[in-house]
C-alpha positions as CSV (number, residue, x, y, z in Angstrom):
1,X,36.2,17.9,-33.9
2,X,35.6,14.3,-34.6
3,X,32.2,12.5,-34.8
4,X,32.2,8.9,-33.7
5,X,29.0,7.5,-34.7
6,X,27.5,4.4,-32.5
7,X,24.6,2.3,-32.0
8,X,25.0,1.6,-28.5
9,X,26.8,2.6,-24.8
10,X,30.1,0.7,-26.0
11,X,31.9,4.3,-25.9
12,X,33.8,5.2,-22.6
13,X,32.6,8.4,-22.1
14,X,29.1,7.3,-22.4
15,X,29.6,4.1,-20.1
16,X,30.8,6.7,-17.7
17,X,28.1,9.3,-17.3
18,X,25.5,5.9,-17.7
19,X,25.2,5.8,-13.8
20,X,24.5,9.8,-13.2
21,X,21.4,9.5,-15.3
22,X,20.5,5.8,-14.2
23,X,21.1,5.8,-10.3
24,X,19.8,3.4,-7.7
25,X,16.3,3.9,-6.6
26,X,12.9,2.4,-6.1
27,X,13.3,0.3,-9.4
28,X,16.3,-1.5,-7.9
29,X,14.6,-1.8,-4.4
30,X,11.7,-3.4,-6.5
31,X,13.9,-6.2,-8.0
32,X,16.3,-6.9,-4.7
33,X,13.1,-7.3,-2.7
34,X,11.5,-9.6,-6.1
35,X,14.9,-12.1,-5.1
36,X,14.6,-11.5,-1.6
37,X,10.7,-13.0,-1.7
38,X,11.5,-15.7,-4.2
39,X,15.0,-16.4,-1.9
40,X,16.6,-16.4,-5.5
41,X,20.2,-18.2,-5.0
42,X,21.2,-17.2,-8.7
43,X,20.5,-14.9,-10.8
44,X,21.2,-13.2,-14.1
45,X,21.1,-9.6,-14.9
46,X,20.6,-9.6,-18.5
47,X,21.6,-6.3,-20.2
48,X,23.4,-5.1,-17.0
49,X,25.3,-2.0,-18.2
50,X,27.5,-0.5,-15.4
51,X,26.5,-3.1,-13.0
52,X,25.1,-0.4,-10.4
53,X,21.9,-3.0,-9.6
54,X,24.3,-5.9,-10.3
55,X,26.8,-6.1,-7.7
56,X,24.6,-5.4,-5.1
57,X,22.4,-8.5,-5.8
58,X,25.2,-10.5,-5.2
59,X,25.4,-12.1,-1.1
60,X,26.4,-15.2,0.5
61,X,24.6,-18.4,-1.0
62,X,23.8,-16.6,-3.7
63,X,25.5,-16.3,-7.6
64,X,25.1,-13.3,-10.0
65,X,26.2,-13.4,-13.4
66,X,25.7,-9.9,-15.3
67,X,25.7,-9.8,-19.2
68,X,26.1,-6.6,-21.4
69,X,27.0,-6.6,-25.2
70,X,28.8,-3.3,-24.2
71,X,32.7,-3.9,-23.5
72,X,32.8,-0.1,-22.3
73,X,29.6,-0.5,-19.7
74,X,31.3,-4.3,-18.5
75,X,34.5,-2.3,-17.7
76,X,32.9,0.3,-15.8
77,X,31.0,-2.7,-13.8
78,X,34.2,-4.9,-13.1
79,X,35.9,-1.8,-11.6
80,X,33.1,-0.9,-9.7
81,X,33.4,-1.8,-5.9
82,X,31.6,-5.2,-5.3
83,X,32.3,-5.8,-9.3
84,X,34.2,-9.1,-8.2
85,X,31.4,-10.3,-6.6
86,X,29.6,-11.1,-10.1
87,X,30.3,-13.2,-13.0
88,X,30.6,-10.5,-16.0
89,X,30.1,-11.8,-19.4
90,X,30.1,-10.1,-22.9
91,X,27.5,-11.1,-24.9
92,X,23.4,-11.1,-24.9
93,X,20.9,-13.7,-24.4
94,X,22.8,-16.8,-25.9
95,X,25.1,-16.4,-22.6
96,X,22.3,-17.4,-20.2
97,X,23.7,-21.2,-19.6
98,X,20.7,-23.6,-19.5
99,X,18.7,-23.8,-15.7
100,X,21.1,-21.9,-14.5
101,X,18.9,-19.5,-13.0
102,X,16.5,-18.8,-10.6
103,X,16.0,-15.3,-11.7
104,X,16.7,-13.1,-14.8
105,X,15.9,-9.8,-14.6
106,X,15.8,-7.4,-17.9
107,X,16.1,-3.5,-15.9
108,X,15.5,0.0,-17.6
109,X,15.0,-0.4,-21.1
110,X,16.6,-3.6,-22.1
111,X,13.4,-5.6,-23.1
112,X,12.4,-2.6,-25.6
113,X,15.7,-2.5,-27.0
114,X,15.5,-6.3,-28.0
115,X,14.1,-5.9,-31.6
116,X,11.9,-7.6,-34.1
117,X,13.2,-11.1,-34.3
118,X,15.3,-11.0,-31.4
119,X,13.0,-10.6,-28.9
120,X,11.4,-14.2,-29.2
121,X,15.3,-15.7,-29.3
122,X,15.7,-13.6,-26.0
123,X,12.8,-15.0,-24.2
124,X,13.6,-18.3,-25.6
125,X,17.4,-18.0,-24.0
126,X,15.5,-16.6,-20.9
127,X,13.0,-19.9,-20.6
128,X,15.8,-21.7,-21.5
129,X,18.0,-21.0,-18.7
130,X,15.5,-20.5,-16.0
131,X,15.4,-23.4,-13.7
132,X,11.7,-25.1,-13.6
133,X,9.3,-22.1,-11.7
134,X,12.2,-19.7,-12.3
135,X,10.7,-16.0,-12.8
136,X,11.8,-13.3,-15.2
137,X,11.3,-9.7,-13.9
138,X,11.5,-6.7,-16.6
139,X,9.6,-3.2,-17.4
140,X,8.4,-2.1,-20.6
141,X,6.5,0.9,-21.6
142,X,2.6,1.0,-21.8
143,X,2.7,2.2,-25.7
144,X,-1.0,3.8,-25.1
145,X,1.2,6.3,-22.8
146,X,2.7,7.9,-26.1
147,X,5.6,8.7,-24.1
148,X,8.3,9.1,-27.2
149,X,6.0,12.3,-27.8
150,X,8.5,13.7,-24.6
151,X,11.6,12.8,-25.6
152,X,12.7,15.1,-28.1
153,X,14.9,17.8,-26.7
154,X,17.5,20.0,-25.8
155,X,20.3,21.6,-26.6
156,X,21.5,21.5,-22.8
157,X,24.7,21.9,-21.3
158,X,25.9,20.3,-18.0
159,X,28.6,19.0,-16.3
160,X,29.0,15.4,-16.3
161,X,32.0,12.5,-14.8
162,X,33.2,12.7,-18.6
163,X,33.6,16.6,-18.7
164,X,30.9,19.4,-19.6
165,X,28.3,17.8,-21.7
166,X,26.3,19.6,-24.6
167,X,23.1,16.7,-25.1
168,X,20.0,17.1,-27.6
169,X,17.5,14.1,-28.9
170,X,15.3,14.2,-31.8
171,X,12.6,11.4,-31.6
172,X,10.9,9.7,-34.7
173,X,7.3,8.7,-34.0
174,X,6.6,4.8,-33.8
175,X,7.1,3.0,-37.4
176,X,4.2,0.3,-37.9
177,X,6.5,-2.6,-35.7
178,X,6.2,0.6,-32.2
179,X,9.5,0.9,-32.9
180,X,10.6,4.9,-32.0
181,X,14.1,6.1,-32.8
182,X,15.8,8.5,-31.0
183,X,19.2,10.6,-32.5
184,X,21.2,11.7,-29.7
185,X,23.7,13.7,-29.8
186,X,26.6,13.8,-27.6
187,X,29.3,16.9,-27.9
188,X,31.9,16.5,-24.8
189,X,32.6,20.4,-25.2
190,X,36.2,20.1,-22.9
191,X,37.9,17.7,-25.8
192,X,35.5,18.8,-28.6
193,X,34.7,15.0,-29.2
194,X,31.2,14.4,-30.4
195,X,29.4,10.9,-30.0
196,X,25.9,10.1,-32.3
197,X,24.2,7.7,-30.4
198,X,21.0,6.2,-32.7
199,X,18.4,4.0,-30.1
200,X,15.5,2.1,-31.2
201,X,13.3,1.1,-29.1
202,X,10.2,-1.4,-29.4
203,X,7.3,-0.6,-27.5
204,X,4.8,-3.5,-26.9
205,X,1.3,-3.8,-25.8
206,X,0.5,-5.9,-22.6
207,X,-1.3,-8.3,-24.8
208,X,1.6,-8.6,-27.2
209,X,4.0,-9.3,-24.4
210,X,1.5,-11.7,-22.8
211,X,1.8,-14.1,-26.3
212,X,5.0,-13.3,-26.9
213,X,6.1,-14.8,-23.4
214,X,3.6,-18.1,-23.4
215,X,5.3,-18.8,-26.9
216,X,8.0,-19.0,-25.0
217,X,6.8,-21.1,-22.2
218,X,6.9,-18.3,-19.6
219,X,3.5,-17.4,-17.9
220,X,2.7,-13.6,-16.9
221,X,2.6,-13.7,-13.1
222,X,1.7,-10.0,-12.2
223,X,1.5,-6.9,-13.9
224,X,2.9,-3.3,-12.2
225,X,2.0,0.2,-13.1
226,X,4.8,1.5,-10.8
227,X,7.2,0.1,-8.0
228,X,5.0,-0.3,-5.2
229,X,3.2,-3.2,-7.1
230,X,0.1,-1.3,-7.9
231,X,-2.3,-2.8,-10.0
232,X,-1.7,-2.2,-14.1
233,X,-5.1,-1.7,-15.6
234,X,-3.7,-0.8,-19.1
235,X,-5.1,2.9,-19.1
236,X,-2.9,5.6,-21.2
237,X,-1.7,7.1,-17.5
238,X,0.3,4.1,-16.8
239,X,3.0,5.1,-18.7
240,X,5.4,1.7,-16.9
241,X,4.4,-2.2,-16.9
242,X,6.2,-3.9,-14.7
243,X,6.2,-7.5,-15.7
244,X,6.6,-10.8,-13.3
245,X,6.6,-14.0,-15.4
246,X,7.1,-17.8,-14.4
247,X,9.0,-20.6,-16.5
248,X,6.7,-24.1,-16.9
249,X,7.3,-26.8,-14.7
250,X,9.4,-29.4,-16.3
């Protein structure tokens, strides 16, 4: 038995069990219908993984670009079917070309995995690259939910696109910066190969986010609580926020 310790999905038998526990649903429908009503004609999925929401932004008249740090998840989306539909680049934030965007969406957890000091370089990169009254769509976690408190579990087996899958978390409470840590552990039972996968992730609070994005030029727009753009009031049963914001004229 080997251990392969690694910080993020760049392992291929992670990047290929990434789309059974992230499928489509109504938080894709949410951000095709966002550059639908905007009539986005480019946009960039920032932090796209597999490229399941990716390729199917991409149409006539309009460009995608998707852009994962993950080599594994960006082979998984160029193979996918549609995956030569979207311009796929390895990198983060600094890839976002200057006003070359209409659109950048940050889906699942990406904002929350951006830590520390690279979260105001992010939405720098972001306001950089938007064109003027471009709009960055992403969901974050409404910290007052305490929803780390649910995410230490397991063992559990089951079968997976990589082989049967033994799969248990153990989640540290937040650290004064909201930043939880979660130790996964991955053992792929049919080769015996086990993967350690550490994520941190940063939870904000509406007001943070709110003066974290004017700093960076970017105004909030709307706030979610779920994917029927309901109303967030900030109460601790609105576990999502669902954030719409707008880059400055210029």
């Amino acid at each position: 038995m080997t251990a392969d310790p690694t910080l993020t999905y760049d392992h291929p038998r992670l990047a290929a069990i990434y789309d059974l526990d992230n499928p489509d649903g109504a938080d894709h429908d949410f951000f095709r219908a966002l550059a639908d009503a905007h009539n986005a004609r480019a946009v960039t999925d920032l932090g796209c993984g597999t490229g399941i929401l990716t390729v199917t932004l991409a149409r006539a008249g309009r460009t995608v670009v998707g852009i994962d740090p993950a080599q594994a998840m960006l082979d998984q989306a160029v193979a996918r079917p549609g995956g030569d539909g979207v311009e796929w680049r390895l990198g983060t934030s600094e890839r976002i070309a200057p006003r070359s965007a209409d659109l950048v969406l940050m889906t699942g957890n990406v904002a929350m995995h951006i830590l520390a000091e690279a979260w105001p370089r992010a939405l720098a990169d972001v306001a950089r690259g938007l064109r003027p009254g471009g709009r960055l769509a992403f969901e974050s976690r409404n910290p007052g939910a305490e929803a780390w408190r649910g995410w230490t579990d397991g063992p559990a087996e089951r079968d997976t696109p990589a082989g049967r899958l033994r799969e248990w978390t153990t989640t540290a409470p937040p650290d004064p910066a909201g930043i939880v840590t979660m130790a996964c552990r991955n053992e792929f039972l049919d080769t015996g190969e086990v993967v350690d996968v550490e994520q941190r992730l940063q939870f904000r609070s509406l007001e943070q986010l709110t003066a974290d994005l004017a700093r960076a030029g970017l105004t909030v727009a709307h706030v979610w609580r779920d994917w029927a753009r309901t109303p967030f009031t900030g109460a601790a049963s609105e576990p999502l926020m669902v954030v719409e914001a707008v880059a400055a004229p210029r």
